[in-house]
C-alpha positions in Angstrom: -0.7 -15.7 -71.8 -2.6 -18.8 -70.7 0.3 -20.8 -68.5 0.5 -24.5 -69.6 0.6 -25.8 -65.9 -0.3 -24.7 -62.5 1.8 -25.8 -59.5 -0.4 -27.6 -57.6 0.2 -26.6 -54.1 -0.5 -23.5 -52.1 1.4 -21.0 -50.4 0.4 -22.1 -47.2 1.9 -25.3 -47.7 5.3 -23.8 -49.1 5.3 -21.8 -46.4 4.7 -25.3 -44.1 7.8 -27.1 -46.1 9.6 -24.2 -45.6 9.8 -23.8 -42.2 10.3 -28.2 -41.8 13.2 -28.0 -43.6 14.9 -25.0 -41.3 13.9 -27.2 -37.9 15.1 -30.9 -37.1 12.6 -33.2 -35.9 10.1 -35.1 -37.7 11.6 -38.9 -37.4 8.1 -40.1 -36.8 6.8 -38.9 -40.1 7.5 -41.6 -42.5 5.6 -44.1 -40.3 2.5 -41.8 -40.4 2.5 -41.2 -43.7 3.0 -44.9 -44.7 -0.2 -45.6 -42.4 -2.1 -43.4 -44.4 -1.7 -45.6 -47.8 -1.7 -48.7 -45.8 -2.1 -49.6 -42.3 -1.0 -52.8 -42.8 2.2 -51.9 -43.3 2.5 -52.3 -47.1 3.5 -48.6 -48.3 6.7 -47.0 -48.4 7.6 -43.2 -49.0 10.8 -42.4 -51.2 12.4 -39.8 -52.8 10.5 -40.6 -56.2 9.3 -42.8 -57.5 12.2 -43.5 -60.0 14.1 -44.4 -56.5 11.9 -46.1 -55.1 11.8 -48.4 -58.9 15.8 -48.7 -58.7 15.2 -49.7 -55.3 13.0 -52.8 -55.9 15.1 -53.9 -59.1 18.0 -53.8 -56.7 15.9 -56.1 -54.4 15.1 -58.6 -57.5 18.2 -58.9 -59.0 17.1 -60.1 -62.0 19.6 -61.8 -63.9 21.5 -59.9 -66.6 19.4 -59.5 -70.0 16.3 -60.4 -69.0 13.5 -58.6 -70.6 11.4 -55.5 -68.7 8.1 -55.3 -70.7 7.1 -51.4 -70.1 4.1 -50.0 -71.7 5.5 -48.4 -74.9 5.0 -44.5 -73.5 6.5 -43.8 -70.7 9.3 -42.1 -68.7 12.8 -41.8 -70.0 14.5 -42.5 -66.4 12.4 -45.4 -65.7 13.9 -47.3 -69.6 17.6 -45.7 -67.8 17.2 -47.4 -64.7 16.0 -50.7 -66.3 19.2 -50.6 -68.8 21.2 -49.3 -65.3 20.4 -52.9 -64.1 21.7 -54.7 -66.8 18.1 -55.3 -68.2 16.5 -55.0 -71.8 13.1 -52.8 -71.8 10.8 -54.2 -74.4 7.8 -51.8 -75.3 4.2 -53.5 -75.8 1.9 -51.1 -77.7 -1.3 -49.2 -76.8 -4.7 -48.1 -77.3 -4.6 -44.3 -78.5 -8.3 -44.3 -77.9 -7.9 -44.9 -74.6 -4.1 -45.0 -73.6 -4.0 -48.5 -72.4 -1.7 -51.3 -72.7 -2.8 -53.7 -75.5 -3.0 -56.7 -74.2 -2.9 -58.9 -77.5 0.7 -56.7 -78.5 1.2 -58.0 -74.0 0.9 -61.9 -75.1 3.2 -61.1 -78.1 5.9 -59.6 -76.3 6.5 -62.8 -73.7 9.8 -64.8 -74.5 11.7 -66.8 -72.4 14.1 -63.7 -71.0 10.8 -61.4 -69.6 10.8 -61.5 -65.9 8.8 -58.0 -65.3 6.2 -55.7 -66.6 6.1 -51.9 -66.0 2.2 -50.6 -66.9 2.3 -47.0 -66.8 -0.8 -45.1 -66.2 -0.5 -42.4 -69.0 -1.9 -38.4 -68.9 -4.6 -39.1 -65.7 -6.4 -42.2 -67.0 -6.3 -45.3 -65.4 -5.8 -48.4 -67.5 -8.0 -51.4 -66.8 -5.8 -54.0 -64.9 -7.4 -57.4 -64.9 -6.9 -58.6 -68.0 -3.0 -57.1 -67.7 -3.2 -59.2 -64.0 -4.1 -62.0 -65.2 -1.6 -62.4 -68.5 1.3 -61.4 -65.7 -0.4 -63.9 -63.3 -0.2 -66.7 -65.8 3.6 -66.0 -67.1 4.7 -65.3 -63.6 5.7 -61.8 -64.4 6.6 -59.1 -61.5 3.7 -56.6 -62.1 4.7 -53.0 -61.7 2.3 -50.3 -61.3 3.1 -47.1 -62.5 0.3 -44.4 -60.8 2.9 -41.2 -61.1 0.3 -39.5 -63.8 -3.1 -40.9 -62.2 -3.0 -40.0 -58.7 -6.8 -38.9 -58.4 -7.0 -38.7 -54.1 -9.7 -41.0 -54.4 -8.5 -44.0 -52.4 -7.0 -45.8 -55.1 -4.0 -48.0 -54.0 -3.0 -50.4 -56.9 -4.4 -53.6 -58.6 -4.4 -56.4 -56.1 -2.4 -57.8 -58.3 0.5 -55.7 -58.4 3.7 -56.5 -57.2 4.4 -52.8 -56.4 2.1 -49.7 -57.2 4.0 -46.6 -57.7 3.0 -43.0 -57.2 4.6 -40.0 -57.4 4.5 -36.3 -56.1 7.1 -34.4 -58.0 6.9 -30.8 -58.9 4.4 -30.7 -61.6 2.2 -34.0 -60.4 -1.1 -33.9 -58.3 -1.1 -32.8 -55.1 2.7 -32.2 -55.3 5.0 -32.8 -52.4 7.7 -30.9 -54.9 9.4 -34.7 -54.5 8.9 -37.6 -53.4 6.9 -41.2 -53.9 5.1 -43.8 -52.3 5.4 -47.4 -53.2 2.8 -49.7 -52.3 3.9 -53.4 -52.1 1.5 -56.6 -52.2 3.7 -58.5 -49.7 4.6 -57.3 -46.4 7.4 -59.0 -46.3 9.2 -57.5 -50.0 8.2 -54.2 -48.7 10.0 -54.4 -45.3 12.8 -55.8 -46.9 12.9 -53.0 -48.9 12.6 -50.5 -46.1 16.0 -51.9 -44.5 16.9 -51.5 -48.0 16.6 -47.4 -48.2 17.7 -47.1 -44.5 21.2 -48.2 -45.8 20.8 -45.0 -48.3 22.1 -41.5 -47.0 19.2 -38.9 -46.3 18.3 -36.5 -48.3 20.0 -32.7 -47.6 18.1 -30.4 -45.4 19.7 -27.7 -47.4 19.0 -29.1 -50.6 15.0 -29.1 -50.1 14.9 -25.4 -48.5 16.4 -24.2 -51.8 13.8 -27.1 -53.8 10.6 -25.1 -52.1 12.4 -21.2 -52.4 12.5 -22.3 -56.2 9.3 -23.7 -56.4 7.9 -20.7 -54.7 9.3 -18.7 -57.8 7.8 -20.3 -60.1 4.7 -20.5 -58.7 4.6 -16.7 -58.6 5.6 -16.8 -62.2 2.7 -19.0 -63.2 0.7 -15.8 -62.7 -0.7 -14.5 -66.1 1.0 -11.5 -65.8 4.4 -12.4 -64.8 4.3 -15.4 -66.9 3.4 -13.4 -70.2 6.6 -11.1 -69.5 9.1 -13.9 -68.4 7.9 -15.4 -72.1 8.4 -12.2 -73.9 12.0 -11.7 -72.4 12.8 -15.1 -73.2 11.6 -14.6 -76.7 13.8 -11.5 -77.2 16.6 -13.0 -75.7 16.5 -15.5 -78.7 15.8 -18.4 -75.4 12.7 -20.7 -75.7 11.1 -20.6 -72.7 10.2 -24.4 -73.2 13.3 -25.1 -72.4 13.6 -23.1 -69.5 10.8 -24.3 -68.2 12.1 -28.3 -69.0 15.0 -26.9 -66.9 13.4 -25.5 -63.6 11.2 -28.6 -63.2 13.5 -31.4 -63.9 13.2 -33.7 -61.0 16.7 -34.8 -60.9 20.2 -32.5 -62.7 22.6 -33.8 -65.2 25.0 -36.3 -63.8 25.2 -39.8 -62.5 21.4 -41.0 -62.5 21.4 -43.9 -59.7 23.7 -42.1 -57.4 21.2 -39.3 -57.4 17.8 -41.7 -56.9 19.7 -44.1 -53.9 18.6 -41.4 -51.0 16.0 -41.7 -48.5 13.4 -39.2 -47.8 14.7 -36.4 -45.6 12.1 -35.0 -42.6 11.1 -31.9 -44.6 9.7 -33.6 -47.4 8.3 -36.3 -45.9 6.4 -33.8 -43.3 4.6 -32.1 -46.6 3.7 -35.1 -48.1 2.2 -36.3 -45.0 0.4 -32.4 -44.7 -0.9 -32.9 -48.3 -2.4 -36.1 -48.3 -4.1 -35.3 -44.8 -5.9 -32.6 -46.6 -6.2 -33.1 -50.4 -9.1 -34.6 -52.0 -10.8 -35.6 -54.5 -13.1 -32.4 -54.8 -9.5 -30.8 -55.3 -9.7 -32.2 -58.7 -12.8 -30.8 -60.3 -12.1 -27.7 -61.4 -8.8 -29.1 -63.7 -11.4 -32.3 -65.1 -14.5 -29.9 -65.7 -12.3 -27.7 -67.9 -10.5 -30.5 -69.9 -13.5 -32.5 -70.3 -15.2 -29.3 -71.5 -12.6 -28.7 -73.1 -12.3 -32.2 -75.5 -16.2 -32.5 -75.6 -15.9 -29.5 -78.4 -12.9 -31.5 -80.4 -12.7 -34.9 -82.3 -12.7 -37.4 -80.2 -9.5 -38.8 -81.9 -7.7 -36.3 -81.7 -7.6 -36.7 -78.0 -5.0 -39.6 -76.6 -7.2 -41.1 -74.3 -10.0 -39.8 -75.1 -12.6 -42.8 -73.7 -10.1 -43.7 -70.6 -12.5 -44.5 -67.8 -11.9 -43.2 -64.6 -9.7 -40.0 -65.9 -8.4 -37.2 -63.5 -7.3 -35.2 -66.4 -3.4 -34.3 -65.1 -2.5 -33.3 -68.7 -4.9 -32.7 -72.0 -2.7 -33.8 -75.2 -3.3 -33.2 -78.6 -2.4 -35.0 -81.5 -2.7 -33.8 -84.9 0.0 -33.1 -88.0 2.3 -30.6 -87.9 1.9 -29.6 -84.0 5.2 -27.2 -84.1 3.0 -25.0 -86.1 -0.2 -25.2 -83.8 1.9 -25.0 -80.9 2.8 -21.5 -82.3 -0.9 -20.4 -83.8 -1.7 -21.2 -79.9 1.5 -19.3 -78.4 0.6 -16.4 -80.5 -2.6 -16.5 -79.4 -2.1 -16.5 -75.7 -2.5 -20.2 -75.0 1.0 -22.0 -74.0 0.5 -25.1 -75.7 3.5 -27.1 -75.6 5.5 -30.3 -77.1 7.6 -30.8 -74.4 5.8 -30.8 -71.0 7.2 -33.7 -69.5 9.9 -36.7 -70.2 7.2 -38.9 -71.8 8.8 -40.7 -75.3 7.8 -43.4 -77.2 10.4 -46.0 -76.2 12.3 -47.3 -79.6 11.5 -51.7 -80.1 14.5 -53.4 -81.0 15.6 -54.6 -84.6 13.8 -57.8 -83.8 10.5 -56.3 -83.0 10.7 -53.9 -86.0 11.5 -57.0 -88.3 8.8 -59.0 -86.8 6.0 -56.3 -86.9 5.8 -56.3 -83.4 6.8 -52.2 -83.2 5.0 -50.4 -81.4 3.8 -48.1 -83.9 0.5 -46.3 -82.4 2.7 -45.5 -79.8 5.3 -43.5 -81.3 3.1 -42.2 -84.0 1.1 -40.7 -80.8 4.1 -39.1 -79.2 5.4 -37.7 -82.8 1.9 -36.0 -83.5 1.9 -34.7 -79.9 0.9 -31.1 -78.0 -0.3 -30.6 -75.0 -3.4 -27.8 -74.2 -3.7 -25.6 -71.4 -6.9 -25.8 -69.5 -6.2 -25.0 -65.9 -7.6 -21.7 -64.8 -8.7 -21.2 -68.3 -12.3 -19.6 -68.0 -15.2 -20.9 -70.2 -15.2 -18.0 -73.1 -11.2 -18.9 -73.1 -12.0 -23.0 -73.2 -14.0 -21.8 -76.1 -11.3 -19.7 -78.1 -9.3 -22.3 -77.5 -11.3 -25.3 -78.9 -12.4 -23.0 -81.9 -8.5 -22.4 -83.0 -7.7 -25.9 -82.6 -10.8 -27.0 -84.4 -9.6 -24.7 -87.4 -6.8 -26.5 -87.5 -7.4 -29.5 -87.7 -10.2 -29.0 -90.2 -7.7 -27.2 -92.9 -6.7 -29.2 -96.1 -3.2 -30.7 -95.0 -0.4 -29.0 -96.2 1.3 -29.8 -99.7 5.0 -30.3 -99.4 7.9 -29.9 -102.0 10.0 -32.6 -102.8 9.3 -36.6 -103.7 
């Protein structure tokens, strides 16, 4: 079976995090890494990025009910931590064409309580930022940046009109760190302010991260073909969907009290691999994962394909929509490919009762994410890229099914 998502990190650099998190040492590490995002003195390195977001609402303090305006996919934890605050997240609609916040459904969404706007990059795309600037510009809006799906090593630091630009390096993300985020602030000032902040935090365990990269290195060697299509097989006969096992071993943070687990700093270890990675990842890293999916969508409709003419796109996921995915998701599984519904914590976040009344729902949206698969591509060969687009193109070219009932 075709795995649905290669770690990307080497053994070399397990190896590397490893053996950091076994030695003290290292204090200097955050400051180096920092310098590499900015030498100015603008970036910060945190445990996620969903810490390093808590962090800077905890910095605002935006009065109680004022309005978050978030892009209407994105992250469960980041609508948690808004709530967390005392806040109200108000979803503003995109392009499925290109997965981009509209900005007409933007100037609709202002009221008097909206304070902030979260604009999350969605699947690898990048969504065009001046005209989002500008509306947040003239409204006086904090402008987050939300780069945790979009990291593309290509020197990219955030609109220069962001208030913050986020980017993460958790397990399954681009040139993963397995943890860990940088913040890059537009002020000096908020972002050493926000440093003292998370030095007030207590580190992250030694201990804990050791155990992070042993797992890790597991399921890395399960992503192999081989093991992969047995560990899928058991789960199967075991009546356990490996989905959900999966959802499991890769969640970033466990059940339990959300903010308590985000409000740590950076421990050595993990701070020492970022700062390894980004030293030697680039861009070229990337070409083999956007060759393949680009192949890949050329041979399917172009609708079909959330973000299909998102300009520049590095490709981190390749989603599907299309009726009825649950039964393409198994035509693939049975075939060998390990499409998915559920590979990350993306959801269409739910408008209000006012919005719905108002017609202001953001409907594209969450009929996206409720006609949504993802494809496996990496390491897929070209005959298998081709088996691939055919069953998929079968599919979506049958008659749609009829279905009992009024």
């Amino acid at each position: 079976m075709l795995p649905r998502k290669k770690l990307d990190i080497g053994w070399a650099d397990l190896a590397s995090a490893l053996a950091m998190s076994l030695r003290r040492g290292g204090a200097d590490r955050a400051s180096r890494l920092e310098a590499l995002w900015s030498p100015e003195g603008r970036a910060l390195a945190t445990l996620s990025v969903r810490s390093g977001f808590d962090l800077v609402l905890r910095q605002l303090a935006l009065p109680a009910g004022s309005e978050v305006l978030v892009s209407a996919v994105t992250i469960r934890d980041m609508v948690a931590i808004i709530e967390a605050h005392g806040l109200r997240a108000v979803p503003v609609d995109i392009d499925p064409d290109t997965c981009a916040l509209r900005v007409d459904r933007l100037r609709q969404a202002i009221g008097g309580r909206t304070r902030a706007l979260l604009v999350a990059h969605l699947f690898g795309s990048r969504t065009p930022m001046d005209a989002v600037a500008a509306v947040a510009d003239r409204h006086g809006l904090f402008l987050f940046e939300d780069c945790a799906q979009a990291f593309a090593a290509d020197g990219y630091t955030g609109h220069p009109r962001s208030d913050v630009t986020m980017f993460s390096f958790g397990p399954i993300k681009t040139a993963t760190a397995l943890g860990g985020g940088v913040l890059v602030f537009r002020d000096r000032d908020r972002c050493e302010d926000a440093r003292r902040r998370q030095r007030a935090y207590p580190p992250q365990r030694r201990g804990g991260y050791a155990r992070r990269v042993l797992k890790y290195g597991l399921l890395k060697a399960l992503s192999w073909r081989a093991p992969y299509t047995v560990f899928a097989t058991l789960c199967r006969w075991s009546g356990t969907s490996h989905d959900r096992v999966i959802a499991n071993a890769v969640r970033g943070f466990g059940p339990g009290a959300l903010l308590v687990q985000l409000r740590r700093r950076p421990g050595p270890a993990l701070l020492g691999l970022m700062l390894r990675r980004h030293r030697r990842y680039g861009s070229d890293d990337l070409a083999d994962r956007i060759a393949a999916a680009t192949a890949l969508a050329a041979r399917l409709p172009a609708d079909a394909i959330p973000g299909r003419w998102a300009q520049p796109h590095c490709h981190w996921l390749l989603p599907l929509q299309c009726d009825d995915p649950d039964v393409l998701v198994a035509r693939l599984q049975h075939a060998g490919f390990d499409a998915t519904r559920g590979a990350t914590s993306l959801h269409a976040v739910p408008a209000g009762r006012d919005a719905a009344a108002d017609g202001a729902a953001p409907m594209a949206a969450q009929r996206m994410m409720s006609r949504m698969l993802y494809l496996p591509v990496e390491s897929a060969s070209g005959a298998e890229l081709r088996e691939l687009a055919r069953i998929v193109g079968d599919f979506l070219d049958r008659p749609p099914p009829v279905r009992a009932g009024p």
